[in-house]
C-alpha positions as CSV (number, residue, x, y, z in Angstrom):
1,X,-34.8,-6.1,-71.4
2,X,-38.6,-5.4,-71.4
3,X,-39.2,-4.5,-68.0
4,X,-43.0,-4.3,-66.0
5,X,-42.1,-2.5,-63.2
6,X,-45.4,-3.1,-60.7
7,X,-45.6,-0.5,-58.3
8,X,-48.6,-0.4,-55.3
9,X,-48.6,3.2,-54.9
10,X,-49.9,6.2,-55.6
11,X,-47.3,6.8,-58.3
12,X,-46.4,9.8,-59.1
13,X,-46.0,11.5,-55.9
14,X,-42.6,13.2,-54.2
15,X,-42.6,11.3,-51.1
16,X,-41.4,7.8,-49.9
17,X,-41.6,4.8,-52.2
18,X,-43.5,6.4,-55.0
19,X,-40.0,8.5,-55.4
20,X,-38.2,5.7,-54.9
21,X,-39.5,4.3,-58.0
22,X,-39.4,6.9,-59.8
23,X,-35.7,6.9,-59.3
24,X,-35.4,3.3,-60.2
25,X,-37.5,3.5,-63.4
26,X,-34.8,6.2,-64.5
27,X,-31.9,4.5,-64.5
28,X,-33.3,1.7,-66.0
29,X,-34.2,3.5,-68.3
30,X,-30.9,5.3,-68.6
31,X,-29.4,1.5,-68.9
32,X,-30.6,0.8,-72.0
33,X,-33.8,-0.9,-70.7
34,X,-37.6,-0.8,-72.1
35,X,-39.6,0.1,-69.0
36,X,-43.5,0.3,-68.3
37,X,-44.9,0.5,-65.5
38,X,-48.0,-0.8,-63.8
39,X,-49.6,1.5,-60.8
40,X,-53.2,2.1,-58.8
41,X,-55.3,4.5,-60.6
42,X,-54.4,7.8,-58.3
43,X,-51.2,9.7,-58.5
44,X,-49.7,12.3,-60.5
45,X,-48.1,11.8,-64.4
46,X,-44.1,11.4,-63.9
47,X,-42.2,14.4,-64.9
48,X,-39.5,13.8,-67.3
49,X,-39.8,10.3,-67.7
50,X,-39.6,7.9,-70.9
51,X,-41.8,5.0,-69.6
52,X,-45.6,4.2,-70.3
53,X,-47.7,4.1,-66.9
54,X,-50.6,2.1,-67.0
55,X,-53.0,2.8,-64.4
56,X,-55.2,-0.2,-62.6
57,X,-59.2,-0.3,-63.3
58,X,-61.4,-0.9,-61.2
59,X,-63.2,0.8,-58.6
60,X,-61.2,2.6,-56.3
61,X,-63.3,4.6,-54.0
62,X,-60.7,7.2,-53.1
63,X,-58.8,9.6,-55.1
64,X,-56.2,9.4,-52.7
65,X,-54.7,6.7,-50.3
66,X,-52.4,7.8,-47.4
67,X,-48.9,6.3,-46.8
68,X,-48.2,2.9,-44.9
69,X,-51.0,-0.3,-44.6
70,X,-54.4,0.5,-44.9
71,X,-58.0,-1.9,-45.7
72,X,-58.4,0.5,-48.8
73,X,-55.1,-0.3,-49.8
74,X,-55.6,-4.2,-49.8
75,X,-58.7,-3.7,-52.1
76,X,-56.2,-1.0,-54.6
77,X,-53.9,-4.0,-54.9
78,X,-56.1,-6.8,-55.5
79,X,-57.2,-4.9,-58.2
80,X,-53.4,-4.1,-59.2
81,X,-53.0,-8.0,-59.6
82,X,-56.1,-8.3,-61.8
83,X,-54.6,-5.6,-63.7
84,X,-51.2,-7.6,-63.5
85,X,-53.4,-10.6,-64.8
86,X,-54.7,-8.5,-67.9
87,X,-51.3,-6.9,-68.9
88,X,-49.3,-9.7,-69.0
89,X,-52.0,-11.4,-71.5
90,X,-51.4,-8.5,-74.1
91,X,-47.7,-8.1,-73.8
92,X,-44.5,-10.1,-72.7
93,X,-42.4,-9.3,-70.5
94,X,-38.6,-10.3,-69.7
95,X,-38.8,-9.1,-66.6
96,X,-41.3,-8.2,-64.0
97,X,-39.5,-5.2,-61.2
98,X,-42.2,-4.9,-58.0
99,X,-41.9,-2.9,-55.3
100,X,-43.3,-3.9,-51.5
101,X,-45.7,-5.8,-51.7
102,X,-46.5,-5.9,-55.2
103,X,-43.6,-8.5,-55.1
104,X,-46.6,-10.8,-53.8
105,X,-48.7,-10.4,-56.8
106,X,-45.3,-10.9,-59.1
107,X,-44.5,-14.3,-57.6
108,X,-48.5,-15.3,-58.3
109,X,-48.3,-13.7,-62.2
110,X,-45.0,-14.3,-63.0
111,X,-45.4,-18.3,-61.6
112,X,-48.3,-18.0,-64.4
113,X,-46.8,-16.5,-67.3
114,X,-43.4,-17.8,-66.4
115,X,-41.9,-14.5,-65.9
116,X,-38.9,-14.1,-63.4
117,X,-39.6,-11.2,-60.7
118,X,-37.0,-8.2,-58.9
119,X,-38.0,-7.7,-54.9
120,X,-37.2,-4.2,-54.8
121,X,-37.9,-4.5,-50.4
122,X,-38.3,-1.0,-49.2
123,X,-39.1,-2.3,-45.3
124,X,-39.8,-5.4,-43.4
125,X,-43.8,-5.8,-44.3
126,X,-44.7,-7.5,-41.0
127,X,-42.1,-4.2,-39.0
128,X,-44.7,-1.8,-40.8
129,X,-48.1,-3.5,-39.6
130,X,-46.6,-2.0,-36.2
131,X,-44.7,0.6,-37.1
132,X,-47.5,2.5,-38.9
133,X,-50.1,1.3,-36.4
134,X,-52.6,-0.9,-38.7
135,X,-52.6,-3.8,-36.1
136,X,-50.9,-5.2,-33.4
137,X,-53.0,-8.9,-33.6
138,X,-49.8,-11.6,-34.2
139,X,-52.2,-13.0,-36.8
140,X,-51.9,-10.2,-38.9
141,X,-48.2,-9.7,-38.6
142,X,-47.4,-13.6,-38.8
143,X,-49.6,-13.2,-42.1
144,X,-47.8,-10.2,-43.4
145,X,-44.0,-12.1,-42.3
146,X,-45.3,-15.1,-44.1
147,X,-46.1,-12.7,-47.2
148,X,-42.6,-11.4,-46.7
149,X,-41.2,-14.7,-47.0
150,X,-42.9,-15.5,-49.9
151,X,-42.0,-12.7,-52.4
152,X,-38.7,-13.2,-51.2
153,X,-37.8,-16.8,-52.0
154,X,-39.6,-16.6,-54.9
155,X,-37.7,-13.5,-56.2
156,X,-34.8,-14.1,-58.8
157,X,-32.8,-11.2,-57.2
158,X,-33.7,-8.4,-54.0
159,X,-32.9,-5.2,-54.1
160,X,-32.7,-3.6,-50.5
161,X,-32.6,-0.1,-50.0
162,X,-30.4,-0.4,-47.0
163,X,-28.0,-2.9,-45.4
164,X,-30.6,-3.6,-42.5
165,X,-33.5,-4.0,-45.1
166,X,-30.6,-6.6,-46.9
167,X,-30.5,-8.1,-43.4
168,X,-34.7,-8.4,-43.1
169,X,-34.6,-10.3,-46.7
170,X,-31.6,-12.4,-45.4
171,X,-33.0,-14.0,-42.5
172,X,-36.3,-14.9,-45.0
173,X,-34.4,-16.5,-47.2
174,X,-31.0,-16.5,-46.7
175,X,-29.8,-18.1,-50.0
176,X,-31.3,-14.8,-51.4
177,X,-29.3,-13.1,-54.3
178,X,-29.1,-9.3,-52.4
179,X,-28.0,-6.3,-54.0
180,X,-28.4,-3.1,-51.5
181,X,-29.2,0.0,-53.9
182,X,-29.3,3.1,-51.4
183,X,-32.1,5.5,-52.2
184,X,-29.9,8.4,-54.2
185,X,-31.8,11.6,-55.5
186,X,-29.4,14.0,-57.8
187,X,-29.0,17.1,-56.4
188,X,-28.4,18.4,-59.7
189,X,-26.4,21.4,-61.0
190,X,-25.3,24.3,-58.7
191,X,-27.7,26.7,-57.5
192,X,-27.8,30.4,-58.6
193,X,-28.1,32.7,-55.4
194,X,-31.3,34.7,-57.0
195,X,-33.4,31.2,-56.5
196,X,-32.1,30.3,-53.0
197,X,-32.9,34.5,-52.0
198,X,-36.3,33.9,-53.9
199,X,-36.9,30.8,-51.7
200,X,-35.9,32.9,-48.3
201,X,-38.3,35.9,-49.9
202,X,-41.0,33.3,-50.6
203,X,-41.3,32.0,-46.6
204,X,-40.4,35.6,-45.1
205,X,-36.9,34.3,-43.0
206,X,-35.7,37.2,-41.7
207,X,-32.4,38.3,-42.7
208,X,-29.5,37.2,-40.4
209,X,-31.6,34.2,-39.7
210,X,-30.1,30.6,-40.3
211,X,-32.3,27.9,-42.0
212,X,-33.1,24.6,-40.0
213,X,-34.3,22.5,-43.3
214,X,-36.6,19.2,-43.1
215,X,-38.0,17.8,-46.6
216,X,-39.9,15.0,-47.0
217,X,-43.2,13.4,-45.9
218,X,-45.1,14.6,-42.8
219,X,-46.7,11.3,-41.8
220,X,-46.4,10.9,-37.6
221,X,-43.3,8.1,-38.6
222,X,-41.0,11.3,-39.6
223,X,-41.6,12.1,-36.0
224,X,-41.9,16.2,-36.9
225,X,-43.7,16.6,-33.1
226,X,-40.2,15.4,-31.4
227,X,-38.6,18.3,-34.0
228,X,-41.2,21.0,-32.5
229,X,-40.5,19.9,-28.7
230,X,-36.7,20.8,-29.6
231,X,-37.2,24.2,-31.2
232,X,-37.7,25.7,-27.5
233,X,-34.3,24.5,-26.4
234,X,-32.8,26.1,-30.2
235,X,-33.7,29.4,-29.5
236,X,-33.1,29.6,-26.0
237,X,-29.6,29.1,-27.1
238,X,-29.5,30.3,-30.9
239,X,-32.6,32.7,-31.4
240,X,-31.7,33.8,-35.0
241,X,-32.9,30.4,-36.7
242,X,-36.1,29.8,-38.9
243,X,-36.9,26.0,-38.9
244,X,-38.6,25.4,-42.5
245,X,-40.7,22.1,-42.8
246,X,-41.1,21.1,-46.5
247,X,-43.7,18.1,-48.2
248,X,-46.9,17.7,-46.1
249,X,-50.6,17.9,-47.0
250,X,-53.2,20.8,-45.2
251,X,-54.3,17.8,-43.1
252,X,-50.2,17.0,-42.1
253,X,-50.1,20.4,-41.5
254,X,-52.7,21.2,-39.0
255,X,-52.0,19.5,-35.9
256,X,-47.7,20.7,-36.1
257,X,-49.4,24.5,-36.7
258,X,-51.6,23.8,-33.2
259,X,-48.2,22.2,-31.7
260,X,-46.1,25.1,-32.5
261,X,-48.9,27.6,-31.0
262,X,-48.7,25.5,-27.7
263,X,-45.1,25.6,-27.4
264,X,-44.6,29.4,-28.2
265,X,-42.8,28.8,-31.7
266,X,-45.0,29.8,-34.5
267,X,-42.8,33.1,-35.4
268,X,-39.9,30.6,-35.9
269,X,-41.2,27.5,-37.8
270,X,-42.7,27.6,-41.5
271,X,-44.7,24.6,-42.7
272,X,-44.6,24.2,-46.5
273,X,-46.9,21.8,-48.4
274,X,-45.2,19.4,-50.8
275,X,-43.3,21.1,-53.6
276,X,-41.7,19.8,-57.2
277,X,-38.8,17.3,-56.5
278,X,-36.8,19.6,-59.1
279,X,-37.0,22.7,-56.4
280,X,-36.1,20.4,-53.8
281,X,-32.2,20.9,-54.6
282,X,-32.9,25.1,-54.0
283,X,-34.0,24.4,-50.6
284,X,-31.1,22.7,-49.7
285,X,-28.5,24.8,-51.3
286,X,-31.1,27.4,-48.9
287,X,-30.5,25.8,-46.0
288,X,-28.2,25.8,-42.8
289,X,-28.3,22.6,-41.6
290,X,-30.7,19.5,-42.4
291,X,-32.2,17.7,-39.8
292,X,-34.0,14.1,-39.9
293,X,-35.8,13.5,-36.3
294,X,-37.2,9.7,-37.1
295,X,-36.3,7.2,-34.9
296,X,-38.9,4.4,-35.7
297,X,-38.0,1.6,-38.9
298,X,-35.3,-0.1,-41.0
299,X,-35.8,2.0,-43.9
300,X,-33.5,5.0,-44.0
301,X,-35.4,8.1,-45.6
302,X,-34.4,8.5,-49.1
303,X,-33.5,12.3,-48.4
304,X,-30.1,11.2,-46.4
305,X,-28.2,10.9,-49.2
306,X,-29.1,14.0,-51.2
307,X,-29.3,16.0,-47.5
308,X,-25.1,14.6,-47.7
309,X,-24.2,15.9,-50.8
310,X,-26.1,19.3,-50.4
311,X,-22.5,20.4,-48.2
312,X,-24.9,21.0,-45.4
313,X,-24.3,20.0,-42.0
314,X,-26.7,16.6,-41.3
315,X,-28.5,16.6,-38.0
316,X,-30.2,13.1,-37.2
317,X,-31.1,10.8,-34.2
318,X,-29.0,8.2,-33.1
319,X,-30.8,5.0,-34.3
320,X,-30.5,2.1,-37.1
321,X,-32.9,4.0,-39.5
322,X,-29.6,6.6,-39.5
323,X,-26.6,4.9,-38.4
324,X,-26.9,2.2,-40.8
325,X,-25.6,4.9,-43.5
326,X,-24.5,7.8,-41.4
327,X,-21.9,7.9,-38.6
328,X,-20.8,10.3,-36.3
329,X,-17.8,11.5,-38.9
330,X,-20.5,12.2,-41.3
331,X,-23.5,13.6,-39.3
332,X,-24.9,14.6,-35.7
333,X,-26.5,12.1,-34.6
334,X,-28.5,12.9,-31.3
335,X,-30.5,10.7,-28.4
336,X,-34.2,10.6,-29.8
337,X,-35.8,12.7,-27.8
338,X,-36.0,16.4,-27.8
339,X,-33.3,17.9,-25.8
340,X,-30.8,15.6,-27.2
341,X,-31.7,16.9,-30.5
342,X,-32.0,20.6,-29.5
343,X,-27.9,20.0,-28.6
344,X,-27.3,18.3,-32.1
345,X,-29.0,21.4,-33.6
346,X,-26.8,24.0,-31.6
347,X,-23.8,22.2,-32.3
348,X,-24.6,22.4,-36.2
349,X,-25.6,25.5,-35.8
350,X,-22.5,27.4,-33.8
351,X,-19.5,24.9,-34.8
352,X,-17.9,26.1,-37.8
353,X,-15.1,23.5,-37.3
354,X,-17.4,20.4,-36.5
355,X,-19.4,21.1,-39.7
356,X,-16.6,21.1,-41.8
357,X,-15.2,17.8,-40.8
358,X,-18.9,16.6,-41.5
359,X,-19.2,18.1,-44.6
360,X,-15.5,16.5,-45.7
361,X,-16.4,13.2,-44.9
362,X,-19.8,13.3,-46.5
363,X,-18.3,13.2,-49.7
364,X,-16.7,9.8,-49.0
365,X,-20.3,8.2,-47.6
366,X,-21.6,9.2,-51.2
367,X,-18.5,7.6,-53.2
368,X,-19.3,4.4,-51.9
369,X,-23.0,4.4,-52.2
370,X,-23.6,6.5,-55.2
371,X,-20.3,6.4,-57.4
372,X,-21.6,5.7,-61.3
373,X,-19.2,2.4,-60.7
374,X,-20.8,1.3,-58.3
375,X,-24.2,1.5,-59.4
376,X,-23.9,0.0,-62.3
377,X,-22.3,-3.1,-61.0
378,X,-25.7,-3.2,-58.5
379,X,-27.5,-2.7,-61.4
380,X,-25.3,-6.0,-63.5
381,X,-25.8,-8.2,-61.4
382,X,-29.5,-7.8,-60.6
383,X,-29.8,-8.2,-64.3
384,X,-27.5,-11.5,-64.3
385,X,-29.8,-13.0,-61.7
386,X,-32.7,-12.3,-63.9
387,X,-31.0,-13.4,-67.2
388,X,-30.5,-16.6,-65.5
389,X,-33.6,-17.2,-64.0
390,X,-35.4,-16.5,-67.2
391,X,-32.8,-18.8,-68.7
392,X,-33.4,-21.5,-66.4
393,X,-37.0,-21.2,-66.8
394,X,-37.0,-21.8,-70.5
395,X,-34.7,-25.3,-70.1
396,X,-37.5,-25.9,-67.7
397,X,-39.9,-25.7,-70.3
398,X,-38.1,-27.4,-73.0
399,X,-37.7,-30.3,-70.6
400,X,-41.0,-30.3,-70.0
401,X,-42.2,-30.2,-73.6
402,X,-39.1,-32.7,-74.8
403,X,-41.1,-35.7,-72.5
404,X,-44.7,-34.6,-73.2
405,X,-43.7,-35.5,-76.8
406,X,-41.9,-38.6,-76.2
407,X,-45.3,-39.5,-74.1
């Protein structure tokens, strides 16, 4: 198929949705599929991937747009869809993939150039007016639920990245065709020892110290500053620990550098700026344990899966952005606040037993989500759905031509 995947980000970048797309284009591509994709005008090129990205004109303002809802980003996607608008006149598509809310501008092209559309539904839009803070006015959110709505009827096929995110696109439409396709990042090959040493060297851990390992983005969501408040409660039981913070920007960085000065914890806690995706597999196989500390959303972070397969004990709080992939035979989950997840920490820390069990059972939760069999029947019949729909839509149009000629 010739696939226009539309994504309203700022694509590339190693964090969130952006990745998740990445991912997505990839095994697409891997399927046999022509793929180009359709993005705002700021991001990095892809690494390593066989798809043209055409970037949105127009003026932009920014060089940059932070995560989650935003005015700016309103104004980057009307000019996505005029964008949309232009590329769909110069090429045809079989398909068009969109990502949040881009799914929007596909059900107003693709009604237009009679193209069938793919929801790929990260989050409940109208759950991340609130969640992210851009407004709390019910107009706002009934307009974003009714935008929600929308994209989803319209779409030949969803794709949720998480049984509760299946269950948000349910209850919008609930004659929607659902496939759940779990964010899943390769760890890749096995990692020599020189690069994890080199990655200890790099951030000074002292030797005999035990890694604590967060990756990902450092937005106030990820809830880093209920990580900190924990730390104190660590050390007072396990002082030979370095907690290593990995993906945020200088700005991200800032105020958790001030935090950790307050609470007496600088010595142990390194914050890292974003790296590659490729070295993200060497600071795993680097750490100890891996610990998630959100609580807020639907949308598990994509790092679960890849934080399973590392073999490294999984530390996360006890809510639906967790449980609805991990349990407690797989992971720690702990009450979200700090002391519960101080305890969660120790216990992943000091129980050699515990995190073998965890570690054992891991490699089921990733048969079932990620096996090659099972992605590829996700992947089928998303394709069905949209093999039909543009099937139906062309007896639509032969009807429709069959009596304007008999008029």
């Amino acid at each position: 198929m010739r696939i226009l995947k539309v994504v309203p980000q700022a694509f590339y970048s190693a964090r969130g949705t952006p990745l998740s797309a990445y991912h997505r284009a990839r095994e697409l591509v891997a399927r046999g599929h022509e793929v180009d994709i359709l993005t705002y005008a700021v991001g990095e090129d892809p690494p390593d991937l066989e798809v043209r990205v055409f970037r949105a004109r127009g003026p932009h303002f920014s060089r940059s747009i932070r995560a989650g809802p935003s005015v700016l980003k309103i104004w980057f996607d009307l000019l996505l869809f005029i964008n949309l608008l232009v590329r769909l006149s110069r090429k045809r598509y079989d398909l068009l993939y969109a990502h949040e809310e881009g799914a929007l501008l596909a059900r107003l092209a693709g009604a237009l150039f009679r193209i069938p559309y793919v929801y790929d539904m990260h989050s409940s839009l109208p759950l991340q007016i609130t969640d992210w803070n851009f407004s709390a006015r019910r107009s706002v959110i009934s307009a974003f639920r009714w935008v929600e709505k929308l994209s989803v009827r319209g779409a030949c096929a969803v794709v949720a990245i998480s049984p509760a995110v299946a269950r948000a696109a349910q209850r919008a439409c609930p004659d929607v065709r659902c496939v759940v396709i779990v964010n899943h990042f390769e760890v890749g090959e096995r990692i020599a020892a020189e690069a994890v040493a080199l990655v200890r060297m790099r951030h000074q851990i002292e030797p005999g110290h035990k890694v604590v390992l967060y990756t990902g983005s450092f937005v106030p969501l990820q809830a880093l500053d209920l990580l900190l408040d924990a730390i104190p409660g660590v050390l007072a039981a396990y002082p030979k620990v370095t907690f290593l913070l990995v993906g945020g920007t200088d700005a991200e960085i800032v105020p958790l550098q001030q935090q950790a000065q307050r609470l007496g914890i600088a010595a142990h806690v390194v914050l890292e700026r974003g790296v590659p995706q490729k070295e993200i597999p060497t600071y795993l196989a680097a750490a100890d344990v891996l610990v998630s500390p959100r609580w807020q959303g639907i949308n598990p972070p994509g790092k679960l899966l890849p934080y399973l397969a590392s073999g490294r004990p999984v530390v996360a709080t006890n809510t639906l952005v967790h449980t609805q992939l991990l349990s407690e035979s797989c992971a720690i989950l702990t009450p979200p606040d700090a002391a519960g997840l101080a305890k969660g920490l120790i216990v992943a820390l000091t129980d050699a037993s515990r995190v073998s069990e965890l570690t054992a059972e891991a490699t089921r939760v990733l048969g079932h989500y990620c096996s090659k069999p099972a992605r590829d029947a996700a992947y089928a019949e998303i394709l069905s759905a949209a093999t039909a729909a543009k099937a139906s839509r062309a007896r639509s149009i032969d009807r429709s031509l069959r009596r304007n000629g008999r008029a």
